[in-house]
C-alpha positions, 0 to 999 in steps of 0.5 A, spaced: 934 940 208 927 941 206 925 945 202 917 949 205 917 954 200 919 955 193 915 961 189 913 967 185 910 973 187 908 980 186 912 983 193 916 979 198 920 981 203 924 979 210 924 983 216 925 980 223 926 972 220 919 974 218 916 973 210 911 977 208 908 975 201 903 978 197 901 975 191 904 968 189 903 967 182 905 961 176 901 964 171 902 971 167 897 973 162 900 979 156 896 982 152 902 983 148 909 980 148 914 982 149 911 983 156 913 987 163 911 984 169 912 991 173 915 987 180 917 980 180 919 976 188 922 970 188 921 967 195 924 960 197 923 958 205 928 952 207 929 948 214 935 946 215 937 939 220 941 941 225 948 937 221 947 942 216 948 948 220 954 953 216 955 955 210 951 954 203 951 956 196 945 958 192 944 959 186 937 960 181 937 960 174 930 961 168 931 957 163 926 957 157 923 952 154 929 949 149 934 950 156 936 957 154 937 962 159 934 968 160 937 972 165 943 972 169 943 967 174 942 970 182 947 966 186 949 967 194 951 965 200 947 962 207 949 962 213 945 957 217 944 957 225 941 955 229 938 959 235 936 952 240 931 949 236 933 942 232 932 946 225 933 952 223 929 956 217 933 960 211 930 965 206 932 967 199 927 973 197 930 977 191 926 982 186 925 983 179 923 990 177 920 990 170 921 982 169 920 982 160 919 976 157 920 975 150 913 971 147 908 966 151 911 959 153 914 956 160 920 959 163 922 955 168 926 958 175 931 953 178 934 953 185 940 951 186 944 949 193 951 947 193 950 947 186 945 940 186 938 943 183 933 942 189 927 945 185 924 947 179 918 951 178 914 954 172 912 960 170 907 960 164 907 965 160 900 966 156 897 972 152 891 973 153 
């Protein structure tokens, strides 16, 4: 499993197998804090080999900087199949309406596929 995307925006969607993505961001700058992004997308794109075709289990954490979390995780199920070709991609697109973050820092989104972590990225939290 490779992963082709892992990344925050302001609105994502699937349609068809199909992404859009607008906005992809690793920065949010507040005024003040606590701070509210009004909409927040969490995408990740990932290409499967054929042997990997079948069921797997995701999981995406947000930790703070001292490892806490700040959010329930969000945790499914994929289901792999292929449609002729030597791979095949799956998506994980969820949104966050009205995301509030504490205090300027780094938060730190994982994901997870059969619960071994596959990709961190940061989010930087910034007043400004």
């Amino acid at each position: 499993m490779k992963i082709e995307l892992f990344t925050l925006c302001d609105f994502a969607q699937e349609n068809g197998g199909k992404l859009t993505i607008v906005g992809t961001f690793d920065t949010i700058i507040g005024r003040e804090f606590p701070c509210v992004h009004p909409n927040l997308s969490v995408v990740v794109r990932l290409r499967h080999d054929l042997w990997e075709f079948g069921r797997h289990r995701f999981r995406v954490e947000t930790r703070d900087l001292d490892g806490k979390s700040i959010a329930d995780p969000v945790e499914g199920s994929l289901e792999v199949r292929g449609v002729g070709n030597a791979t095949a991609v799956s998506h994980i697109v969820f949104n966050i309406a009205h995301a509030r973050f504490k205090a300027p820092g780094v938060v730190s989104w994982t994901l997870y596929i059969d619960d071994a972590e596959a990709a961190t990225i940061p989010l930087y939290l910034r007043k400004g």
